[in-house]
N, C-alpha and C positions, 0 to 999 in steps of 0.2 A: 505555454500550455493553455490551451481553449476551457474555460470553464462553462459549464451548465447551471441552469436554474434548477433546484428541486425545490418545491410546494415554493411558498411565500418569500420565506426570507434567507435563502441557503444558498449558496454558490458550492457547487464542488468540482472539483475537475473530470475533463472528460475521458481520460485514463484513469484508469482504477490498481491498485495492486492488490491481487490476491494472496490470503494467507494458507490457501492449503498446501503449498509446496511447503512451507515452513512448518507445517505441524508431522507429526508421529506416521502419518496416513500413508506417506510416500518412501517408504523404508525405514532407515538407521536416520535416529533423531541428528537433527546439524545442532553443529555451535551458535548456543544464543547470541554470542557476540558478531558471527558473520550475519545472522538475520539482524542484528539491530542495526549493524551497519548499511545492509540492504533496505531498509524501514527507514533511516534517517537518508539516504540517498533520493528515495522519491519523494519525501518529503522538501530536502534542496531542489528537487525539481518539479516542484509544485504539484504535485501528486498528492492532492487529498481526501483521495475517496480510495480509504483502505479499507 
């Protein structure tokens, strides 16, 4: 994963995951536990700009 510079001292990566598909916004709330597993997956894939 390509990481980015933000201001001084931050590296984040340059994929991002967003959290609107995971909230209330997008119909019938999902199981916390498949988002957390979604959430720790991009995180093993070095995906830090959630």
């Amino acid at each position: 994963m390509q990481l980015r510079k933000l201001g001084n001292d931050i590296q984040i990566s340059a994929v991002g995951l967003g959290y609107t598909g995971l909230s209330h916004a997008f119909g019938v709330p999902r199981e916390k536990s498949k988002d957390a597993r979604k959430i720790q997956a991009a995180y093993d894939n070095r995906v830090y700009f959630l």
